[in-house]
N, CA, C and O atoms as a DFTB+ gen file, in Angstrom:
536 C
 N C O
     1  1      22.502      -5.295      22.885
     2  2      22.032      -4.062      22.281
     3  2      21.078      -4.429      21.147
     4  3      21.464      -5.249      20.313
     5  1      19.889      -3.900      21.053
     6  2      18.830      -3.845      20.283
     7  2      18.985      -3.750      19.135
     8  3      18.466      -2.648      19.312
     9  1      19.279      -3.811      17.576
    10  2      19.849      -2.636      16.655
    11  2      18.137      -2.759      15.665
    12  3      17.272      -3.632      15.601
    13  1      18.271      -1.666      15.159
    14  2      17.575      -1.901      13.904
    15  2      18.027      -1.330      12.612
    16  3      19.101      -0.739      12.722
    17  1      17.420      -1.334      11.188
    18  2      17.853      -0.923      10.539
    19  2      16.428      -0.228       9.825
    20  3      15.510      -0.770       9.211
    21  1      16.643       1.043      10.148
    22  2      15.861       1.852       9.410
    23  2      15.965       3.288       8.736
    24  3      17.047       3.707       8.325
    25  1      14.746       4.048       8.638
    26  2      15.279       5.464       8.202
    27  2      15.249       6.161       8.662
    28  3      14.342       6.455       9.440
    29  1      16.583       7.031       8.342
    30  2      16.672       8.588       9.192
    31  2      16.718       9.627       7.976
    32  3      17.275       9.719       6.882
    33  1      15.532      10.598       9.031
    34  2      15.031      11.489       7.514
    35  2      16.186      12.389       7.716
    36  3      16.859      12.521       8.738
    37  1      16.343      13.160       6.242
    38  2      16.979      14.391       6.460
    39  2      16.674      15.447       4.962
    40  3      15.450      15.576       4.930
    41  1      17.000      15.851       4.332
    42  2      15.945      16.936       3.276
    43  2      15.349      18.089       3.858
    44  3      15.359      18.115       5.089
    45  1      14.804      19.099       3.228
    46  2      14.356      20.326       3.730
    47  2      12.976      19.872       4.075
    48  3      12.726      18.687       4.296
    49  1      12.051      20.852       4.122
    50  2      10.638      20.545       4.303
    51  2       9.777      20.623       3.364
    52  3       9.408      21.553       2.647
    53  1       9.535      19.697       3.435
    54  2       7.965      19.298       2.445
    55  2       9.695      18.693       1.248
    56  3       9.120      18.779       0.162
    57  1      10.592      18.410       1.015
    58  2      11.488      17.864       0.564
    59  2      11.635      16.739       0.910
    60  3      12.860      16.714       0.793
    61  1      11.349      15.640       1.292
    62  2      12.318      14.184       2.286
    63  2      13.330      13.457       1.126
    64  3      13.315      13.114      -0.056
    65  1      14.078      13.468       2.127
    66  2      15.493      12.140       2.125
    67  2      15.536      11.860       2.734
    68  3      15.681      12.573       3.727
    69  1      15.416       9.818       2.862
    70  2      16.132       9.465       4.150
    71  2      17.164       8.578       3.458
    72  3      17.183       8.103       2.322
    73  1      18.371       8.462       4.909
    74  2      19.435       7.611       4.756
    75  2      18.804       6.387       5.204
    76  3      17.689       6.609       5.675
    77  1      19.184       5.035       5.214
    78  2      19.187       3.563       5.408
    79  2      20.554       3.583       6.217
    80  3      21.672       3.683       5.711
    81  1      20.169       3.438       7.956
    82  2      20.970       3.370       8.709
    83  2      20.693       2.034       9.260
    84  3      19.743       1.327       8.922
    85  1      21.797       1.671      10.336
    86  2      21.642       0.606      10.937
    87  2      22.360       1.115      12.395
    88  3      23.566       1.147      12.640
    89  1      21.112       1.546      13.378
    90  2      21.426       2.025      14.866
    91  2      20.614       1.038      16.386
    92  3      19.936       0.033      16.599
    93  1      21.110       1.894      16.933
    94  2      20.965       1.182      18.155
    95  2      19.075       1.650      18.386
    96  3      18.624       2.730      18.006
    97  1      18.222       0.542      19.083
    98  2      16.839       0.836      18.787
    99  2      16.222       1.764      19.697
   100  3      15.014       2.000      19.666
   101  1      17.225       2.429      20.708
   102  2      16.889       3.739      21.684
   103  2      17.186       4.604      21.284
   104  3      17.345       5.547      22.060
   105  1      17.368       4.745      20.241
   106  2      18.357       6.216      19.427
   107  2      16.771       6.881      18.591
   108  3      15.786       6.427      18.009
   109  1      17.283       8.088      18.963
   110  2      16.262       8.934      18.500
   111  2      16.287       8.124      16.573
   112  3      17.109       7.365      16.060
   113  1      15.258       8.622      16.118
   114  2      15.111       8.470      14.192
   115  2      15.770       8.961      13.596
   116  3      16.105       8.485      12.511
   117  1      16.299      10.269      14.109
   118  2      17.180      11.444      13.508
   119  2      18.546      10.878      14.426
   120  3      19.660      11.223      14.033
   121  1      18.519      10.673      14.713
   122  2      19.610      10.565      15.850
   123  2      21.235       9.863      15.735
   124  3      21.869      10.247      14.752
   125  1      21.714       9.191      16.363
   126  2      23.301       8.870      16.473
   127  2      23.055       7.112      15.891
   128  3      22.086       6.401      16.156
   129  1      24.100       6.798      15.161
   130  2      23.597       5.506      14.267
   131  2      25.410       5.160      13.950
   132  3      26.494       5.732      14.057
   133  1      24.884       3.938      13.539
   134  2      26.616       2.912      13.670
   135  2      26.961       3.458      12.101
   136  3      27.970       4.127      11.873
   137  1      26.111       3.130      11.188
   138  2      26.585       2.966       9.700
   139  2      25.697       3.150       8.608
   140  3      24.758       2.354       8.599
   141  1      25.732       3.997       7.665
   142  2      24.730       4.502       6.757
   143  2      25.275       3.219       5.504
   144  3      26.343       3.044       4.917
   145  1      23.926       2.488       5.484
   146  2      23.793       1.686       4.613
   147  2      22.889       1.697       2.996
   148  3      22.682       0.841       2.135
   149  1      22.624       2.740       3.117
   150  2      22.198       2.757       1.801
   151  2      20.920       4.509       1.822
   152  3      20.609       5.130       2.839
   153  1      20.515       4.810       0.495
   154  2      19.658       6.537       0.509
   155  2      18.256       5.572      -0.185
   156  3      18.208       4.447      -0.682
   157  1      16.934       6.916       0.139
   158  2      15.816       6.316      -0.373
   159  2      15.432       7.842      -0.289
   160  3      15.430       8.588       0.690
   161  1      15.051       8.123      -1.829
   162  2      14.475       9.317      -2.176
   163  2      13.065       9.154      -2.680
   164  3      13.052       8.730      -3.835
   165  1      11.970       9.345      -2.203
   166  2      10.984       8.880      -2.116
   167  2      10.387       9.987      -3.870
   168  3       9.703       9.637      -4.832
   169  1      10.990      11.152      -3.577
   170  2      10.217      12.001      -4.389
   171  2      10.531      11.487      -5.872
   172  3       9.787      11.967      -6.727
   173  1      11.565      10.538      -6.347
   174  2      11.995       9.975      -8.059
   175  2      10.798       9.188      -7.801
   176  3      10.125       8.838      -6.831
   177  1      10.813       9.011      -9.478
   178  2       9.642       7.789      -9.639
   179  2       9.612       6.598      -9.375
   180  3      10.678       6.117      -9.761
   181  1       8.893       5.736      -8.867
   182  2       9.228       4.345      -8.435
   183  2       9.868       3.421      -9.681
   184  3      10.334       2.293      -9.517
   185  1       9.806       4.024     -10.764
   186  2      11.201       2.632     -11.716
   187  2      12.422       3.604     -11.695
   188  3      13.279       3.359     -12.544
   189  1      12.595       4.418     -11.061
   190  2      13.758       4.932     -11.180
   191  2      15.158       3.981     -10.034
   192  3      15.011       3.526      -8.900
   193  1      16.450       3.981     -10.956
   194  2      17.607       3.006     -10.251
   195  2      17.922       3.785      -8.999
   196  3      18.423       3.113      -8.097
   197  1      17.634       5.715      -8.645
   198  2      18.446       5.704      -8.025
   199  2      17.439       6.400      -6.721
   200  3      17.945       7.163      -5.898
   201  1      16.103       6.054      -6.682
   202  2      14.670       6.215      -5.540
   203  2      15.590       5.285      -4.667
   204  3      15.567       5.759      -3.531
   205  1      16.437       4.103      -4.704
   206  2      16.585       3.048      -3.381
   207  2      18.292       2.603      -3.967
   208  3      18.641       2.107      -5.039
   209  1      18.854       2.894      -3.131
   210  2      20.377       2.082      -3.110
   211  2      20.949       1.856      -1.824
   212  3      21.023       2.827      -1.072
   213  1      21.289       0.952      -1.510
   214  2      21.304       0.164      -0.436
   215  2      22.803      -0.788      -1.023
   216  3      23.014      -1.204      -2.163
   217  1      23.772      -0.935       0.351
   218  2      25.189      -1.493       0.116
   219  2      24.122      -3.180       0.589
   220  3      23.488      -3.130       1.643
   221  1      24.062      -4.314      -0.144
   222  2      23.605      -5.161      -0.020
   223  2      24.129      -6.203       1.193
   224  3      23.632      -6.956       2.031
   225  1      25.526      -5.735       0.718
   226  2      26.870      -6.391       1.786
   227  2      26.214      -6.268       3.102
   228  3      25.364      -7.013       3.590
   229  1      26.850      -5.000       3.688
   230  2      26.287      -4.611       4.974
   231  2      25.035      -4.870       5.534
   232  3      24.791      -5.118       6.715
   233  1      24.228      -4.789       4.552
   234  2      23.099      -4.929       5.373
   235  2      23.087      -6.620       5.912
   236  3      22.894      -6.969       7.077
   237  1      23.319      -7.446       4.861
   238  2      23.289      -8.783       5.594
   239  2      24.144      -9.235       6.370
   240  3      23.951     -10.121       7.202
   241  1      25.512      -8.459       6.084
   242  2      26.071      -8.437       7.679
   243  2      24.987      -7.774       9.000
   244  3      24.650      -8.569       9.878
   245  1      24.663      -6.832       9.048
   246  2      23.410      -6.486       9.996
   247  2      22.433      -7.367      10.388
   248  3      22.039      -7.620      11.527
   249  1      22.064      -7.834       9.270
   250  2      20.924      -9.292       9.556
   251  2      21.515     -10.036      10.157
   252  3      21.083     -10.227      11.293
   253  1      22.502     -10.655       9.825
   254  2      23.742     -11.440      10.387
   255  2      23.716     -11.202      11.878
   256  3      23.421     -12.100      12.666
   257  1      24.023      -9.996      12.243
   258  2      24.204      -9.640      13.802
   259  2      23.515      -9.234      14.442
   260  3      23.703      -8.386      15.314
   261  1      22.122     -10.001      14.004
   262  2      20.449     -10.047      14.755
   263  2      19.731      -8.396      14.268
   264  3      18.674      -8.195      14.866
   265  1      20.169      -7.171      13.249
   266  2      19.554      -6.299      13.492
   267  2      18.346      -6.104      12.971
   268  3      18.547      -5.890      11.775
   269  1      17.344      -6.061      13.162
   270  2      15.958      -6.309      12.788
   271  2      15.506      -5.012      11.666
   272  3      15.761      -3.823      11.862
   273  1      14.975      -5.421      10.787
   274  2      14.569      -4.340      10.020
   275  2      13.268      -3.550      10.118
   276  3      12.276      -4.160      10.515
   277  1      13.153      -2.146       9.770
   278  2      11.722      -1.556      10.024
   279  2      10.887      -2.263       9.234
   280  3      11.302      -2.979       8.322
   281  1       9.212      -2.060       9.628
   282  2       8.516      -2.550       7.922
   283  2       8.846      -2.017       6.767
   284  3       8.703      -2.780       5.812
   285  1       9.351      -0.662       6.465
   286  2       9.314      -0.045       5.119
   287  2      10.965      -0.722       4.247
   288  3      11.188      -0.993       3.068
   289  1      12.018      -0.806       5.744
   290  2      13.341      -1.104       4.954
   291  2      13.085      -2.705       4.363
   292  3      13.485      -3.181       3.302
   293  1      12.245      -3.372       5.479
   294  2      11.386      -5.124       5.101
   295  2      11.462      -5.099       3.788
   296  3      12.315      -5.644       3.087
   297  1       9.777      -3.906       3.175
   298  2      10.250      -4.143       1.992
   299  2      11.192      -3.730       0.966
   300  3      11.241      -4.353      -0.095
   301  1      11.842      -2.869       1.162
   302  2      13.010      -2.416       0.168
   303  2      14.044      -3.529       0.124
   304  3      14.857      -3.597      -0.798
   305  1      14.011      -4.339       1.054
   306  2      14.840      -5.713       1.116
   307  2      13.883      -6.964       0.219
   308  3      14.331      -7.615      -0.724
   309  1      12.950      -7.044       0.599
   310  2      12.256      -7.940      -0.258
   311  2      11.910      -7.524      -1.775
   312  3      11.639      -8.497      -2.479
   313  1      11.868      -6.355      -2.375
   314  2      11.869      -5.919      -3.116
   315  2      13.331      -6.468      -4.240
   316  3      13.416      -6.970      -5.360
   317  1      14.269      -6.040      -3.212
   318  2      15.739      -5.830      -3.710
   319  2      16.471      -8.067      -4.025
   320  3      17.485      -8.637      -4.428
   321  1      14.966      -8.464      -3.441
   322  2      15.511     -10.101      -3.305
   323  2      16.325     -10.623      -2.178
   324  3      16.587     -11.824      -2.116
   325  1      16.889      -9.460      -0.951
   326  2      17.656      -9.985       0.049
   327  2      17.088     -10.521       1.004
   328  3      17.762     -10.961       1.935
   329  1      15.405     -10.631       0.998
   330  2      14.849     -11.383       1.977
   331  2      13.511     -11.728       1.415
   332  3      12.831     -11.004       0.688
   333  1      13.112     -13.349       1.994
   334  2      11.663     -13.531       1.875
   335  2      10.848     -12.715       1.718
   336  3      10.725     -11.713       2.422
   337  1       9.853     -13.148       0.347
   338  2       8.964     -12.086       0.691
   339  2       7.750     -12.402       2.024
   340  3       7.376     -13.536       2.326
   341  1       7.358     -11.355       2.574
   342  2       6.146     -11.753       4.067
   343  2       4.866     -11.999       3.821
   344  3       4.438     -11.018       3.213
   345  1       4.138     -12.679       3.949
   346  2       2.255     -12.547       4.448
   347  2       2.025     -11.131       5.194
   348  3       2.688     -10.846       6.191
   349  1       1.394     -10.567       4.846
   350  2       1.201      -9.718       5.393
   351  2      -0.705      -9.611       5.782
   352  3      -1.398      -9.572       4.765
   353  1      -1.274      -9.580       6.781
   354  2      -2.378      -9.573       6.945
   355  2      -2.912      -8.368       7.361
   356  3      -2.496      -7.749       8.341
   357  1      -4.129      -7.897       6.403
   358  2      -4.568      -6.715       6.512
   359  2      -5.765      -6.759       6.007
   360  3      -5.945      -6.120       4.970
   361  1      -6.678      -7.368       6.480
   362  2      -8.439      -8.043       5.890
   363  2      -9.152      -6.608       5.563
   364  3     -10.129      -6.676       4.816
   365  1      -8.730      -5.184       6.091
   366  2      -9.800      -4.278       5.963
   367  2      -9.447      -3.064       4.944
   368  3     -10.127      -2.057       4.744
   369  1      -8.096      -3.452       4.298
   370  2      -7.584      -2.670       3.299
   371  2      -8.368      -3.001       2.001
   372  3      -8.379      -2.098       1.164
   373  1      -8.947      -4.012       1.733
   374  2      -9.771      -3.554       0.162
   375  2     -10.823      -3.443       0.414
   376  3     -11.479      -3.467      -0.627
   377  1     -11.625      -3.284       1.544
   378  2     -13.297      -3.108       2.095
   379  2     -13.288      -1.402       1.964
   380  3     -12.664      -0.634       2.696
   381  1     -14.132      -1.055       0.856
   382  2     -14.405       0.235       0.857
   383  2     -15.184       0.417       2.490
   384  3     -15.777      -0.388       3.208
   385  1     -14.776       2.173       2.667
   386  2     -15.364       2.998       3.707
   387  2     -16.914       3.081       4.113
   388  3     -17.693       2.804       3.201
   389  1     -17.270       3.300       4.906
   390  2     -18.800       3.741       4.943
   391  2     -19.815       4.370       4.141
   392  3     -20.975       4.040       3.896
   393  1     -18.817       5.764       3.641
   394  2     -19.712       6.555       2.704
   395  2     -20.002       5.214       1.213
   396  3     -20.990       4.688       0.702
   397  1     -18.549       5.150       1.019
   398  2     -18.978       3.686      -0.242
   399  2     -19.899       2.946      -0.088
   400  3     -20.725       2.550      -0.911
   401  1     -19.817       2.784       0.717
   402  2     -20.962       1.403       0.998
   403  2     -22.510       1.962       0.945
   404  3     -23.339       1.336       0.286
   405  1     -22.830       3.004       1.567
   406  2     -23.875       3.953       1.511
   407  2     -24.441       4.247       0.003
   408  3     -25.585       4.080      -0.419
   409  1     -23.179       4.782      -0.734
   410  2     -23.534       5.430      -2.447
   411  2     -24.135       3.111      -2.757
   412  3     -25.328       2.867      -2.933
   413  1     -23.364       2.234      -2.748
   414  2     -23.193       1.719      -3.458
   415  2     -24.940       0.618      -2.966
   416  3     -25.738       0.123      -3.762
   417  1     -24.977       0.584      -1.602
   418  2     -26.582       0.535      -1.333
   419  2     -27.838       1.127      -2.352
   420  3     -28.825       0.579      -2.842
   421  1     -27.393       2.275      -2.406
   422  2     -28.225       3.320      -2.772
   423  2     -28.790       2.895      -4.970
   424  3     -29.747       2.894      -5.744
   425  1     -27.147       2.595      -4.873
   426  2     -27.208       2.295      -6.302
   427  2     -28.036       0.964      -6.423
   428  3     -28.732       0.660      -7.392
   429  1     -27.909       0.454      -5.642
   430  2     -28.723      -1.357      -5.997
   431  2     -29.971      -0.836      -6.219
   432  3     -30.597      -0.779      -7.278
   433  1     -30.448      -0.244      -4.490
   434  2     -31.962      -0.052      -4.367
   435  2     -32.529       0.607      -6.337
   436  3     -33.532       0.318      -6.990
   437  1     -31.538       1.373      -6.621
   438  2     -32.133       2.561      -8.169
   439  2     -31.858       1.159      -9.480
   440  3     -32.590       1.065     -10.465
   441  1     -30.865       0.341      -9.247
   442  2     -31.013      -0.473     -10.217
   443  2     -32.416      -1.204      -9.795
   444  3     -33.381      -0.884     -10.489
   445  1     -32.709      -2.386      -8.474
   446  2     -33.282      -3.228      -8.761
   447  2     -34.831      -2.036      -8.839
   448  3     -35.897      -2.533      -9.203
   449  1     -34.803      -1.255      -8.649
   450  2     -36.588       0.031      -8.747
   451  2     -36.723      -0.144     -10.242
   452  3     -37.831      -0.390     -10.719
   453  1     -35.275       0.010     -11.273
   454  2     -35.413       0.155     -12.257
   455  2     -35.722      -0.745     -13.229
   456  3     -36.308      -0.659     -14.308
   457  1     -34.971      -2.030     -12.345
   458  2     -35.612      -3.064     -13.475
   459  2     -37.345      -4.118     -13.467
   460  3     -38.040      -4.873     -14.146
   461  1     -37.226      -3.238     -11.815
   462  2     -38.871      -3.851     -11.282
   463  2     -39.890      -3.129     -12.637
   464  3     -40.628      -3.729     -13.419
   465  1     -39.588      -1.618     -12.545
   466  2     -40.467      -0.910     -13.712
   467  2     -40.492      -1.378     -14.923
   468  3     -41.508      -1.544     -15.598
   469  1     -39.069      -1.672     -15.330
   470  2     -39.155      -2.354     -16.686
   471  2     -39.915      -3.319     -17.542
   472  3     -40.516      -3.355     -18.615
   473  1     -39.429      -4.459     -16.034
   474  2     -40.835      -5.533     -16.139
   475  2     -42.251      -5.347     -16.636
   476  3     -42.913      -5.776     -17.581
   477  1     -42.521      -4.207     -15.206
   478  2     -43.836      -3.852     -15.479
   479  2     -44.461      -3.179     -16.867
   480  3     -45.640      -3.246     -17.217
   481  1     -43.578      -2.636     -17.438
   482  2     -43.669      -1.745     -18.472
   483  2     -43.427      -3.155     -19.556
   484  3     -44.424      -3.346     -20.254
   485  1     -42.540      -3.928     -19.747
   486  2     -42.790      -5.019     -20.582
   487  2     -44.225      -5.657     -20.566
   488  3     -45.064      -5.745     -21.463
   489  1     -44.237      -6.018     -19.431
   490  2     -46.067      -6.674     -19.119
   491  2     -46.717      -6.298     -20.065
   492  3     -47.099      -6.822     -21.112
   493  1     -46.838      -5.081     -19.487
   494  2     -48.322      -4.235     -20.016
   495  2     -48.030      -4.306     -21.397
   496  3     -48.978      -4.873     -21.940
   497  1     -46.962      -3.926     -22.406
   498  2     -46.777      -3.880     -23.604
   499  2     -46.812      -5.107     -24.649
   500  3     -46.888      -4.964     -25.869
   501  1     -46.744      -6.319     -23.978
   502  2     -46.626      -8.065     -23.882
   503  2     -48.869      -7.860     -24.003
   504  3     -49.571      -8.218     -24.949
   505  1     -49.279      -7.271     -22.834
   506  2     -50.613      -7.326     -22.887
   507  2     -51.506      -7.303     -23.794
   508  3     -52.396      -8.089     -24.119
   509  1     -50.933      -5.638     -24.414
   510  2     -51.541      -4.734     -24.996
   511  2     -51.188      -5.499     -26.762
   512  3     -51.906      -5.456     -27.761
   513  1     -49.970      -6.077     -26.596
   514  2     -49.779      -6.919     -28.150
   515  2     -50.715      -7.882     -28.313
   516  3     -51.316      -8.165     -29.349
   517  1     -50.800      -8.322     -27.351
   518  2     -51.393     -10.170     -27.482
   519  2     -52.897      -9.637     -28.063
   520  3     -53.463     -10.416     -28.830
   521  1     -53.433      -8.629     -27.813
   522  2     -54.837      -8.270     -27.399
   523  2     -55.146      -7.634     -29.504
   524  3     -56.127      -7.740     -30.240
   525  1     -53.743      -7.028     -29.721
   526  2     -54.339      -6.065     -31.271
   527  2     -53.920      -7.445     -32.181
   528  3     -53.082      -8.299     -31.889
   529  1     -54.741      -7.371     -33.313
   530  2     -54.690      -8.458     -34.108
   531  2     -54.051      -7.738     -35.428
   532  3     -54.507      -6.595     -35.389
   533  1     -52.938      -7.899     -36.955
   534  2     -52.652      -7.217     -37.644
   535  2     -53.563      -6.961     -39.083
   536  3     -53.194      -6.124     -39.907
């Protein structure tokens, strides 16, 4: 049997709670589960003690008996110190979007226009000095 250990939502709407279960991996999300191992209230603030509590025990008994964790419970475990932290590879998460890239083109072309003029405008003023005597 497959198990995993993840979350099953429950809260009203536009409300979420989920429990930290540990079920079988054909079981609906909402669905029928061995053992509620710990709550994760997403809506407290992230330094708050009681956003993540988790029975530490159990769960590494679970690990123990091959049950694989979701990515999100991953990190609430690595977080919590009960497991390595992972590599995680994701090369296109700090590459701004298209439109960014567009504004930020746009901005070079207006800087380097601006400092081409400058020049020019130094020149001529560099010219026009050399030329008056005091």
């Amino acid at each position: 049997m497959a198990m995993k250990i993840r979350l099953a939502r429950g809260g009203s709407n536009k409300r979420p709670y989920y429990a930290i279960v540990a079920s079988d991996s054909r079981m609906p999300r909402d669905g029928r589960f061995l053992e509620k191992l710990g709550t994760y209230n997403p809506l407290l603030p992230k330094d708050s003690e009681d956003r993540i509590k988790m029975d530490l025990e159990r769960v590494q008994y679970w690990l123990g008996q091959g049950a694989q964790p979701t990515d999100r419970v991953a990190r609430f475990l690595e977080a919590a110190g009960a497991r390595p932290k992972t590599e995680r590879a994701n090369p296109n998460k700090g590459e701004p979007g298209k439109a960014a890239k567009e504004r930020a083109a746009k901005r070079a072309e207006r800087a380097a226009a601006a400092v081409a003029t400058d020049e020019t405008a130094l020149d001529a003023s560099e010219a026009t000095s050399g030329t008056e005597s005091p």
